[in-house]
matplotlib code that plots the C-alpha trace (Angstrom):
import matplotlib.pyplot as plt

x = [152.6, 153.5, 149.9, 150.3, 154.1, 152.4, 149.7, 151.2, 153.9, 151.0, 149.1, 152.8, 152.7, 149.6, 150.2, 152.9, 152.0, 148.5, 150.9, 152.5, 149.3, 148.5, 152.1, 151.9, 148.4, 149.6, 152.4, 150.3, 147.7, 150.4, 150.9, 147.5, 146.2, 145.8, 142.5, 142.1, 145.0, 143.4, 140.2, 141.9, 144.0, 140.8, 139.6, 142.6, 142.2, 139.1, 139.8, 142.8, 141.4, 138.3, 140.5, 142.3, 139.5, 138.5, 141.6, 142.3, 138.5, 138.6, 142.5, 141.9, 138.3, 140.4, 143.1, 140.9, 139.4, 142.5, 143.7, 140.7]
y = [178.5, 174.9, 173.6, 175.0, 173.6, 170.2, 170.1, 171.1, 168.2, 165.5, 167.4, 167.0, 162.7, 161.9, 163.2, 161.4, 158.1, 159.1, 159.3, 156.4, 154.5, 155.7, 154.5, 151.4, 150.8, 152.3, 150.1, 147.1, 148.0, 148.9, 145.4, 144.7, 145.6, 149.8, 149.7, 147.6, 149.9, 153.0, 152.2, 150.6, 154.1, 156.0, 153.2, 153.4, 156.9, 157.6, 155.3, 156.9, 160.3, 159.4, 157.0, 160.2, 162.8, 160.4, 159.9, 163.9, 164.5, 162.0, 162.8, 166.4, 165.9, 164.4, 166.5, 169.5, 167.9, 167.5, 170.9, 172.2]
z = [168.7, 169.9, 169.2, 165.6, 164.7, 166.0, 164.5, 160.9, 161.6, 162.1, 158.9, 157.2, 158.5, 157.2, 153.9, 153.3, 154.8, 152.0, 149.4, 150.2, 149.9, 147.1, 145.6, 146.7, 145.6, 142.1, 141.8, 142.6, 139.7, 137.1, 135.9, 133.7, 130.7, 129.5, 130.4, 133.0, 134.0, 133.6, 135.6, 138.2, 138.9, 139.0, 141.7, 143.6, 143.8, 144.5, 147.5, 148.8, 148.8, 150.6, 153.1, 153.5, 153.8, 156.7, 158.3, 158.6, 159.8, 162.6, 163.4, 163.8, 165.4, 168.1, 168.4, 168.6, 171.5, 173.2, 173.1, 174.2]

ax = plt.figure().add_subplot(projection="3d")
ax.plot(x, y, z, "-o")
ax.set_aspect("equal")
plt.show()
């Protein structure tokens, strides 16, 4: 029951810190032209969702390894 209360609080942390990212990269972006705009959001992303997918797999590759 611990294990799962600390493991949804880290799941809880790394989404926000991935939408976070995703603001700030957003924000930095928002400044140029509609298009260049546009395409630079799906970039951004892309990015952040595969920077994420990665950052969950390894984090809870490890974690499982500890509790076990």
């Amino acid at each position: 029951m611990k294990m799962n209360i600390l493991s949804g609080f880290f799941l809880l942390l790394f989404s926000l810190f991935n939408f976070l990212i995703f603001k700030i990269i957003h924000f930095r972006f928002s400044g140029s032209s509609n298009k260049q705009k546009k395409r630079n959001d799906i970039d951004s992303f892309t990015t952040i969702s595969l920077f994420s997918f990665g950052i969950k797999k390894i984090f809870f590759f490890q974690f499982h390894h500890l509790l076990a």
